[in-house]
N, C-alpha and C positions, 0 to 999 in steps of 0.2 A: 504493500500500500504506500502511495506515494504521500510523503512527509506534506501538513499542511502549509498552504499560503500563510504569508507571514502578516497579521492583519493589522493595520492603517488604523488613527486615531485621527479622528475628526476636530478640531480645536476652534469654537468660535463658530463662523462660515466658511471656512477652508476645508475644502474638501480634500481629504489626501489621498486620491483613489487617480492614477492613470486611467490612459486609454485601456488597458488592459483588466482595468476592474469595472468597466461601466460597459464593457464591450463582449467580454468572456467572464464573468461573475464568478468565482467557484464557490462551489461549498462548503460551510465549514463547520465542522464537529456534526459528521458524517456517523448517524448512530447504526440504521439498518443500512448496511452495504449493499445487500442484494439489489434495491433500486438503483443505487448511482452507480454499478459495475457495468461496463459496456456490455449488451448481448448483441454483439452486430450480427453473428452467424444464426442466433434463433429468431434475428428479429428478419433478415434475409428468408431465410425456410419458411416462417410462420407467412409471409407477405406473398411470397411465390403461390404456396397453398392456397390461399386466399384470393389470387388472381386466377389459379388455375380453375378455381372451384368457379368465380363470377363466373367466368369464360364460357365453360363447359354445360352448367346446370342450365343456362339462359337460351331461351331459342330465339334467332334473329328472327328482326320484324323485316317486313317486306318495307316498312317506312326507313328509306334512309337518313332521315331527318332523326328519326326516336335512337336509331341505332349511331347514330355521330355524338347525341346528345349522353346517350348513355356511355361511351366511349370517353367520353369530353369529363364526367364525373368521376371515371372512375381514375382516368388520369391525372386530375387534379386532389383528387383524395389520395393518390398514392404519392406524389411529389409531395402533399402537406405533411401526411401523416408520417413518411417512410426517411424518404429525404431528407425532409427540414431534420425530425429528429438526428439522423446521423452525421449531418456537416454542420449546420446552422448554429451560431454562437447565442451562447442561453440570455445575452443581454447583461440589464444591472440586475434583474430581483431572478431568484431563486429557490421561494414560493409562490404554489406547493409543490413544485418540482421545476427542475430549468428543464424540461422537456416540452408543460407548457407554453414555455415561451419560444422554446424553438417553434414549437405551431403556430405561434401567433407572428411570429416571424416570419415563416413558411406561407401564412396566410396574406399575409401584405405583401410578399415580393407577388402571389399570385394576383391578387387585383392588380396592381400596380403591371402587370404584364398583362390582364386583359383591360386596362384603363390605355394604355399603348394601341391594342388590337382596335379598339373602338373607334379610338382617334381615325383611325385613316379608314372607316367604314362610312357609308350616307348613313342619313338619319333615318330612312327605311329601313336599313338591313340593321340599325341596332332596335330600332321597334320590332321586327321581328325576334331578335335576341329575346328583347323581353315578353314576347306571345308565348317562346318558348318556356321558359320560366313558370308564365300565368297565363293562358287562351284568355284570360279576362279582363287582361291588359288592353286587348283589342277592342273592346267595346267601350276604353276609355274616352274622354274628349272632354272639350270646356266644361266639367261639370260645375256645380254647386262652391264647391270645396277651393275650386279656381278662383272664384266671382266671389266668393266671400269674402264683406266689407265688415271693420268692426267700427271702421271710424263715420257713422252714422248717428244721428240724434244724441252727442255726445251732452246733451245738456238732460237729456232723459235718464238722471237718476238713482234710478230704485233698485231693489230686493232682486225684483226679478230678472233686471236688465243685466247686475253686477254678475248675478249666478249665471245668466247665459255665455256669459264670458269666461265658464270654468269650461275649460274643454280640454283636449289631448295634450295642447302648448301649456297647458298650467301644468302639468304635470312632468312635460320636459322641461319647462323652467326650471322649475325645486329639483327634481334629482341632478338634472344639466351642471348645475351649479354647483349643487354639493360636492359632484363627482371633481370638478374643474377645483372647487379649493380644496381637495383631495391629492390632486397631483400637483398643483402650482403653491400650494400653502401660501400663500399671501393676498391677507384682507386689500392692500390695496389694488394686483393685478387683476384680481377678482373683480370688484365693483367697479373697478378702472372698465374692464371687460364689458360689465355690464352695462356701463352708463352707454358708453360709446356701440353697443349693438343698438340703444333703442334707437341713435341717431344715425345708423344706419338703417335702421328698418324705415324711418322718414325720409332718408335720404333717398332710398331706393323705391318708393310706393310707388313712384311712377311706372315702375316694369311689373311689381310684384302687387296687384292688389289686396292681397291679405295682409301686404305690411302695415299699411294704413290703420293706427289705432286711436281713439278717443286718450287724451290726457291722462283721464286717468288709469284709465287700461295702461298703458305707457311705466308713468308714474307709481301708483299704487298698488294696481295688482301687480306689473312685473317684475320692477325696481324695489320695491322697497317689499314685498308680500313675499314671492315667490323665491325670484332672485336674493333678499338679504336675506331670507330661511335656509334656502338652499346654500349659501355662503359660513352661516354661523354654525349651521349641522357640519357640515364639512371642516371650518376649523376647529371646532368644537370637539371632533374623532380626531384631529391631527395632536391638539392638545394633550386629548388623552391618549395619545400612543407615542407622545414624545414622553412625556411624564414615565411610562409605563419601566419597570425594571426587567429588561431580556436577559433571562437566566431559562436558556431549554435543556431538558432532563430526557434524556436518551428512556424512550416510550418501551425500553424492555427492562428497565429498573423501574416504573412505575406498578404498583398495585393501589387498587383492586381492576379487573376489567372495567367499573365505569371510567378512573382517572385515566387507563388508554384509551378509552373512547375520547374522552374530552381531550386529550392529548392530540389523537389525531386528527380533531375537527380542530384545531388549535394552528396545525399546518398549514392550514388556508390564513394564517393572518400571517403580517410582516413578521420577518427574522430579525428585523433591528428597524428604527425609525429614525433617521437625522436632521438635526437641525435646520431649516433652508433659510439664508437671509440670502435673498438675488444682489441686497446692492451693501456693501462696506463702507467704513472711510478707506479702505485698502484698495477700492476698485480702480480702475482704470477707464478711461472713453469708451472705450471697446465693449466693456462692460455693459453701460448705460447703453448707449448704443443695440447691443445685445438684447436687453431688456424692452426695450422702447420698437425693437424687427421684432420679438414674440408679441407683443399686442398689436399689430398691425398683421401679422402675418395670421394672427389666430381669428380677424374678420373676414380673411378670404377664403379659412378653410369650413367657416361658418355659413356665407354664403355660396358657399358651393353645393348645400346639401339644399338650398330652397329653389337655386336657379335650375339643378340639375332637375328635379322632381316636378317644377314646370314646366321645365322645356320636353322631356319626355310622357308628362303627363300619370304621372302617378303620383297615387292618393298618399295623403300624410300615415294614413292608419293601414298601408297595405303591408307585407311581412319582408318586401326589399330592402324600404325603406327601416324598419325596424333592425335589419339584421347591419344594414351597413354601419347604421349608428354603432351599435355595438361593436362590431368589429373597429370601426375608429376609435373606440373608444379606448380599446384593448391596446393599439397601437399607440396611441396617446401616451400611454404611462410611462412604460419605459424609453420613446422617444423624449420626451420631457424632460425624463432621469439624466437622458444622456446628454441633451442639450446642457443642463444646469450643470453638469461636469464640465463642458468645454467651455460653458461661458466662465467658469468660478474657479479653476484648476489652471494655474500655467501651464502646470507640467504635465498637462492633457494636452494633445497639441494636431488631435482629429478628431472630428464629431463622430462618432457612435454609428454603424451600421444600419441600426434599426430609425435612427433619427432620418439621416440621408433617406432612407426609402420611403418616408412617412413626408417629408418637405416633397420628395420626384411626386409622390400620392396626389396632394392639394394640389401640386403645379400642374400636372396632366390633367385634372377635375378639371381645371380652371379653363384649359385650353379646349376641353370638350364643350364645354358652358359657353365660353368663344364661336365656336367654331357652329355650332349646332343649334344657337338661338342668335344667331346674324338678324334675322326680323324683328326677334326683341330686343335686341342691342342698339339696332337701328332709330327705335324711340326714344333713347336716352338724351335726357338734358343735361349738357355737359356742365353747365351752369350751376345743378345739384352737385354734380359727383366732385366738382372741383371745390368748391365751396364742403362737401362732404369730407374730402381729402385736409382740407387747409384743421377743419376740424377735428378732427381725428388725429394731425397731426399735435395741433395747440394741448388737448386732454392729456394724451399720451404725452408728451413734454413737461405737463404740470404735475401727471402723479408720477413721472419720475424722480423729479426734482423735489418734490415733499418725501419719496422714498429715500433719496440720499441724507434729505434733513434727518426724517427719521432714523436712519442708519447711526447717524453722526451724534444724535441723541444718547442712544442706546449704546454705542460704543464710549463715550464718556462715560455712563455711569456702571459701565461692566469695569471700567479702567478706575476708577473713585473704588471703585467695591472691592478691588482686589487688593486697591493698595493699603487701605483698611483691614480687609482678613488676612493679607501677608506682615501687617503690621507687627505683628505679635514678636517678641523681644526674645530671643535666644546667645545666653552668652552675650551681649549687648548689640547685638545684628540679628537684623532681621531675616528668619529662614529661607530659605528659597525653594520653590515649590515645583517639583515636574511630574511628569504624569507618565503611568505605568499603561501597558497593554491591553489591561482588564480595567480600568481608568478609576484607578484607587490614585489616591493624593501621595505623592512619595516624598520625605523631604529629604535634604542629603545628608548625607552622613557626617556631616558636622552639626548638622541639628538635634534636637532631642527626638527621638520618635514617641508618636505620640501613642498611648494604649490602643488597641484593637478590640472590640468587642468580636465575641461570639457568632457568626453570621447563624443566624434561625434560621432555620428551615422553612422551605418555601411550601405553603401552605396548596400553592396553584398548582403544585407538583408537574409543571411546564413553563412556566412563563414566570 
């Protein structure tokens, strides 16, 4: 068994993890070996059998159409599943196993190879794509859900008017949200996010009429209901799994079988949670910079999922559009992870794999959105988008620059606090303090060491 990675201490907002830890994660304190042992040759055999079986059991259709489409699945389930697992690098997170990330990795180079395919097809031949998918696609057109205006009789009120305005979008606001300060942890890029979509969604009503919202729809239910629920849920879980003490207990020293049970439902959460602060007083341009291209660049990957779903004509509630979401979503995390290393890490000195294929993702969207809605593009008022632009540019500029105030805040009084608790008088100088692997406080050996308590016993018998 190969000797463990030697692991990185996190200090502040410096990340001390290379390209190499945000890119190929490994494992560490490896309890059951049997899963992280490579099976290439059973996983070879088992995959062959499994092809051999599809192959043979199945009788072709006289439709060549069913038989390319069933050909078409089976080879993309075998590149995600078979593939990805045995080349594909596991990313930053490696729960609850780096295998599912090799999939999810495996699943984005695939879109991303058929977001390529589509590009250079007519707008016919990918509306057939999606007949394929759904026969029920084809009976779609300008329906209802098109044409739906909210910004109507905005001075009407009431009970019943507010409640028709709870629909599917309430519901991807709040979780939308939470999940987004889940992975970006910060209050301010967060509502920074938020503010700057709704004026996008005004900015853009002219092409999209369902953008078009009443003030308070806007204001109250998005912004401040949906949206700051969804934001406070979400830092409100970060809090508490920063706070959280990670001490994992190898689930074949644990009794009774219920503490293994709750042991292994316990896999699915983080193996460790790190502090993220995006801006320093230690930062640099590049930095800010860096910070101020992810909120710009996180509106185009926003509207790509409203233009795409117009221009092709599918419904908000239909299972495409559900699964892509999720699937970005998946991809989100650990690109995010990796972006936040190359922007915070000197000594990271290339973006992440999974990053890169997730920015090629939004940029091909965008060019399909381009390319495939030229008559709705054609009605654009340059007038908004540029006056939209100037806007988006001025927000983003203002909550960087309160990010860096606050940064500058905070870094004082972490520098006042320590000088205070390093205060303390040993031999008539003051100790000096560095920090061990396991991130116990060490002082050096000209200092007194201070007693050690007992460590008790972990009650969570996992965590």
């Amino acid at each position: 068994m190969a000797p463990p990675r030697e692991r990185t201490i996190s200090t502040g907002s410096d990340v001390s993890d290379h390209f190499q830890l945000s890119n190929e994660h490994s494992v560490d304190d490896i309890t059951l070996e049997f899963f992280y042992k490579p099976h290439t040759i059973t996983l070879l055999t088992g995959s062959l059998v499994v092809l051999g079986y599809l192959a043979f059991s199945r009788v072709a259709s006289g439709d060549a159409t069913e038989n390319a489409l069933y050909g078409l699945m089976c080879m993309v389930a075998y590149f995600v599943i078979v593939i990805s697992v045995l080349t594909f690098p596991n990313g930053p997170f490696t729960r609850p196993h780096p295998a599912v990330w090799r999939v999810v990795f495996g699943l984005s180079v695939t879109y991303l190879l058929f977001l390529v395919f589509v590009l250079f097809l007519s707008y016919e031949d990918v509306k057939e794509i999606f007949f394929w998918f759904d026969p029920a696609l084809a009976e779609e057109s300008a329906s209802e859900w098109i044409k739906k205006e909210y910004a109507t009789n905005c001075s009407d009120i009431t009970f019943e008017r507010v409640a028709s305005n709870f629909d599917v979008f309430i519901v991807a606001h709040f979780w939308g949200y939470a999940m987004k300060a889940l992975v970006v942890r910060s209050y301010a890029i967060c509502w920074t996010i938020s503010i700057t979509w709704e004026i996008t969604e005004i900015a853009f009503a002219h092409l999209l009429p369902n953008f078009a919202e009443c003030w308070w729809d806007a204001i109250v239910l998005d912004i401040l209901l949906c949206n700051g629920l969804g934001i406070w849920l979400g830092m409100y879980t970060c809090k508490k799994l920063e706070m959280r003490n990670y001490r994992w207990e190898s689930i074949k020293d644990i009794q009774p079988i219920t503490k293994k049970i709750r042991r292994a439902v316990l896999q699915f959460t983080p193996g460790s949670w790190t502090n993220v602060r995006w801006l320093d007083p230690t930062r640099s341009n590049m930095r800010i910079f860096a910070v101020f291209q992810l909120l710009i660049f996180w509106q185009v990957a926003e509207l790509n999922t409203f233009f795409s779903k117009h221009i092709f004509l599918v419904p908000p509630s239909h299972p495409l559009v559900f699964y892509r979401i999720i699937l970005i979503g998946l991809i989100v995390a650990p690109s995010l992870r990796q972006y936040y290393t190359y922007v915070t890490d000197t000594r990271c000195e290339r973006i992440g794999t999974q990053c890169w294929v997730f920015v090629a993702i939004t940029s091909v969207e965008a060019l399909i959105c381009l390319k495939f809605g030229k008559d709705l593009f054609a009605n654009t008022e340059l007038v908004k988008i540029g006056l939209w632009l100037v806007i988006q540019m001025v927000i983003c500029a203002i909550a960087v620059y309160l990010m860096v105030l606050s940064s500058s805040g905070h870094y004082s009084n972490d520098v006042s606090k320590n000088k205070s608790s390093n205060g303390l008088k040993s031999s008539g100088k003051p100790s000096s303090i560095t920090m061990d692997v396991n991130g116990l406080v060490c002082p050096d050996d000209g200092a007194k060491k201070p007693r050690r308590r007992r460590a008790k016993k972990d009650k969570t018998n996992g965590v």
